[in-house]
C-alpha positions as CSV (number, residue, x, y, z in Angstrom):
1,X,-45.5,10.5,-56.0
2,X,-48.2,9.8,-53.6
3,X,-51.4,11.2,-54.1
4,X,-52.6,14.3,-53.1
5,X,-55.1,14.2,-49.6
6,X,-57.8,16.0,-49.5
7,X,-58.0,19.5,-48.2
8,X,-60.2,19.6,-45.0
9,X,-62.0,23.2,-44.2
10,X,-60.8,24.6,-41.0
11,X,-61.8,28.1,-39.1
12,X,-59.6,30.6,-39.0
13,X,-57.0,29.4,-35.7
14,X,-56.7,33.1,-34.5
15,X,-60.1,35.5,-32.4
16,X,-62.7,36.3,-34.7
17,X,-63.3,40.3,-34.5
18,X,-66.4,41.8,-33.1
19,X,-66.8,43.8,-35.8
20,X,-70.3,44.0,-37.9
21,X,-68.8,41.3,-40.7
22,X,-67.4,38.3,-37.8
23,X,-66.3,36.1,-41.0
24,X,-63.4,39.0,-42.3
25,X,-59.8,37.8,-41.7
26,X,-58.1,39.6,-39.1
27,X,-54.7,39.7,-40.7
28,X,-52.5,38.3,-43.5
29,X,-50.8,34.6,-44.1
30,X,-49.0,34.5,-40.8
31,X,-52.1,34.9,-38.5
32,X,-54.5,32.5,-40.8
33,X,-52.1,30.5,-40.2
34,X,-52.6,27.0,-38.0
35,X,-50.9,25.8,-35.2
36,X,-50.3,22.6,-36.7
37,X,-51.4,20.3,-39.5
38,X,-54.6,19.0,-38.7
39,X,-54.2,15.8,-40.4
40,X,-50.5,14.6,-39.9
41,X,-50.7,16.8,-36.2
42,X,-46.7,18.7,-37.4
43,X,-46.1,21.7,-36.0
44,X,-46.5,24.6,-38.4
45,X,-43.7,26.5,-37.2
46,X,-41.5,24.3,-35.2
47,X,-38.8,26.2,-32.7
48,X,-35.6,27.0,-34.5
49,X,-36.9,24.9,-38.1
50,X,-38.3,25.4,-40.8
51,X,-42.2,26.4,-41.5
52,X,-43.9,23.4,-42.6
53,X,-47.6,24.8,-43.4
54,X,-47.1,26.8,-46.2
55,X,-48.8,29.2,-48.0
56,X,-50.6,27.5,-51.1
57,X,-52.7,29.9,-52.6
58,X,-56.3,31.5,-51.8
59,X,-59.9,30.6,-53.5
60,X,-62.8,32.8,-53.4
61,X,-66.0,31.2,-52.4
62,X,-69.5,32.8,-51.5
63,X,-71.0,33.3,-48.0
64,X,-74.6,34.6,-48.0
65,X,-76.6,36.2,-45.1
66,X,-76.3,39.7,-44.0
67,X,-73.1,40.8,-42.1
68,X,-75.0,42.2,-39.5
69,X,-78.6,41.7,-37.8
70,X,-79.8,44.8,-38.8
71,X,-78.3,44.9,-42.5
72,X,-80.0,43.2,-45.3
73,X,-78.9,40.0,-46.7
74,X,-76.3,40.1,-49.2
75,X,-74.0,37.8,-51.4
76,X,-70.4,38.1,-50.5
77,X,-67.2,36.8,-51.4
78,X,-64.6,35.7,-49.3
79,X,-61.5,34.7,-49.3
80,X,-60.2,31.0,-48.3
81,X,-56.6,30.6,-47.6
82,X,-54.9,27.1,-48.8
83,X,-51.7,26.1,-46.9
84,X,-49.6,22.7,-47.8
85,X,-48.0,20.8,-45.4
86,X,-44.7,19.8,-46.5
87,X,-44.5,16.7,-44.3
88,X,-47.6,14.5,-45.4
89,X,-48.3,17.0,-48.2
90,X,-51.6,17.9,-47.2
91,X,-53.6,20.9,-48.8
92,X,-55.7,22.6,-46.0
93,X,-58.3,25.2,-46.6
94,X,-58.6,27.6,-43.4
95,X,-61.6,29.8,-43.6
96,X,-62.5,32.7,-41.3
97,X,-64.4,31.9,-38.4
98,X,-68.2,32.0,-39.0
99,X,-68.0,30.6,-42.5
100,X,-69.3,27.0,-42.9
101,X,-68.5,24.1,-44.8
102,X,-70.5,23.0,-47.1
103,X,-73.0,25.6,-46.6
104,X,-73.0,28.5,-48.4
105,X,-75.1,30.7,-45.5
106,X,-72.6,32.0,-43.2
107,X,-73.2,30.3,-39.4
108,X,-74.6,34.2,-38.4
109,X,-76.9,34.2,-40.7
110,X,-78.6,30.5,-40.3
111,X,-78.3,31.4,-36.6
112,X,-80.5,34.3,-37.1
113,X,-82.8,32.8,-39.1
114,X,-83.4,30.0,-36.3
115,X,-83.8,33.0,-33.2
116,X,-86.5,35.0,-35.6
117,X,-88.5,31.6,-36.3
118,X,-88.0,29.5,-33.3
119,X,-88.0,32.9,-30.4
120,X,-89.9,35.7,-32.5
121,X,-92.2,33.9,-34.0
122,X,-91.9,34.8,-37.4
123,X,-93.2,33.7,-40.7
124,X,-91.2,31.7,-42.5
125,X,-91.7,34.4,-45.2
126,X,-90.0,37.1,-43.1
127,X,-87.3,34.8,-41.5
128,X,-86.5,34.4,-45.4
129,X,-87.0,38.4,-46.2
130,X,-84.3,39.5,-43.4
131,X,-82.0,36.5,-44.2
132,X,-82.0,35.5,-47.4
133,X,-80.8,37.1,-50.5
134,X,-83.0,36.1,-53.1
135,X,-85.0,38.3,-54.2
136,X,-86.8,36.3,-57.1
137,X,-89.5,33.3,-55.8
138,X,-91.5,31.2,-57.0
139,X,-95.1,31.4,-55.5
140,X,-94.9,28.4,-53.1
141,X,-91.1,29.9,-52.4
142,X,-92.3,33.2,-51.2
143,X,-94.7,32.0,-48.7
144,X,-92.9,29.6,-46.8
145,X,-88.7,28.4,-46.7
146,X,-87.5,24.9,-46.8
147,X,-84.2,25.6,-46.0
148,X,-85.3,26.8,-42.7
149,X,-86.8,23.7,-41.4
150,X,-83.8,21.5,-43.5
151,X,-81.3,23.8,-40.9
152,X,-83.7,22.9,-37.8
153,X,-83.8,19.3,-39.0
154,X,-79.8,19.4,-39.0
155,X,-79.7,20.9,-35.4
156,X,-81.9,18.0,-33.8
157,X,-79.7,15.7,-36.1
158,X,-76.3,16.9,-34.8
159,X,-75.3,18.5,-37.8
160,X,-75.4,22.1,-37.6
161,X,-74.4,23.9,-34.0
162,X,-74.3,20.3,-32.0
163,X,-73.3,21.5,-28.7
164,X,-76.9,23.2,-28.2
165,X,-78.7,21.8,-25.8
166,X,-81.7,19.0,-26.9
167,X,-85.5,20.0,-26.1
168,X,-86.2,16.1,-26.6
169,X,-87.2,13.8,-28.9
170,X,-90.9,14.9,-29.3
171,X,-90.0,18.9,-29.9
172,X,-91.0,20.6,-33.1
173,X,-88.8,21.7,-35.5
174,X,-89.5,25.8,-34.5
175,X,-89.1,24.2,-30.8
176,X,-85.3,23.1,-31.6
177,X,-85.1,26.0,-33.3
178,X,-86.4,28.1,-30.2
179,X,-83.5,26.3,-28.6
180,X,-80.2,26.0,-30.3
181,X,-81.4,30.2,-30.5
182,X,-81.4,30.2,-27.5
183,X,-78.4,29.1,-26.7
184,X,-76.5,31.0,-29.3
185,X,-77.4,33.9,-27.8
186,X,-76.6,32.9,-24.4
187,X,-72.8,32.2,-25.8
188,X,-72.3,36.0,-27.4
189,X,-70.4,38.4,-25.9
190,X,-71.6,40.1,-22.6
191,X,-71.5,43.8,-24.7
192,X,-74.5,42.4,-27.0
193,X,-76.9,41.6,-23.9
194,X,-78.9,45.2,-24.7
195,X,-79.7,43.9,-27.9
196,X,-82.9,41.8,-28.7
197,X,-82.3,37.9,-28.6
198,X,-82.3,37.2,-31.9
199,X,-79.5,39.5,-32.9
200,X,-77.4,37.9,-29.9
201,X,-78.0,35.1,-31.7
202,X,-76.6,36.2,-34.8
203,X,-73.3,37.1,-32.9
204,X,-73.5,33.7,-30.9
205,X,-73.6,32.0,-34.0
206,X,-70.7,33.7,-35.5
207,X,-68.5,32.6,-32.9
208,X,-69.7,29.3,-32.0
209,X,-69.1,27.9,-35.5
């Protein structure tokens, strides 16, 4: 028996809801669902044959940030749905739409977090206080956030919402973060544009992840 490839983390294939929690699945098995198998590229459900992605199980894993801008920031569980392919025997892990991998803020919440630093000019302490859940700091913790300025450093490096646009190479981190905000809230939907810029931000994020 060959071994087993590893299970990539996909978003969920179908619309994320506008509701106030973006990263909730809309529906069951069926509509998680992908199209095809993103590794071997087989059909899921070919015409008039058999279903090759099949359900595989579910795994619970954490997504922290509040579920909407003007909530506060929680823990949450979700719920990741495992599919297997039967052709190259894959095991694929399709999250809902909004939730990152390898991060355990959801792509709302870090999206926030960027528009209240980078476009309302707030202290690191307060960026933390609206979107962060901890609630017990160390003294150096409470009066600044590394994590912000990690997530800036991965938008100028590519890694976290790449398709923003690029201030240039001599821009400061609460610049790029001024930006990618920027754009993020420039992408969510037309009913949010009454809303201050950081919470279209929050919605741009959840659906350009």
């Amino acid at each position: 028996m060959g071994r087993r490839r590893p299970a990539p983390s996909i978003v969920d294939p179908g619309e994320s809801r506008k509701g106030p929690c973006p990263w909730r699945w809309p529906g069951g098995y069926v509509e998680a669902r992908p199209a095809r198998c993103p590794v071997c590229g087989a059909a899921s459900c070919p015409l008039g044959g058999a279903i090759r992605l099949q359900g595989h199980g579910r795994r619970e894993r954490q997504v922290w940030g509040p579920v909407s801008p003007d909530h506060p920031p929680e823990v949450l569980s979700v719920t990741a749905r495992r599919y297997r392919c039967l052709g190259c025997r894959a095991v694929l892990l399709v999250v809902p739409r909004g939730v990152l991998g390898l991060r355990v803020y959801s792509a709302a919440a870090i999206g926030f977090a960027l528009a209240l630093w980078g476009l309302a000019l707030a202290t690191a302490a307060e960026v933390r206080r609206r979107a962060g859940p901890a609630k017990i700091l160390g003294d150096s913790a409470a009066a600044s956030w590394a994590t912000l300025r990690r997530w800036a450093r991965d938008v100028a490096q590519r890694r976290l919402f790449s398709d923003a646009p690029d201030p240039g190479p001599s821009a400061s981190l609460r610049k790029r973060a001024a930006a990618v905000a920027a754009s993020l809230a420039a992408s969510a939907d037309p009913t949010t544009r009454a809303l201050p810029i950081e919470q279209r931000a929050f919605f741009g994020a959840a659906h350009a992840a």
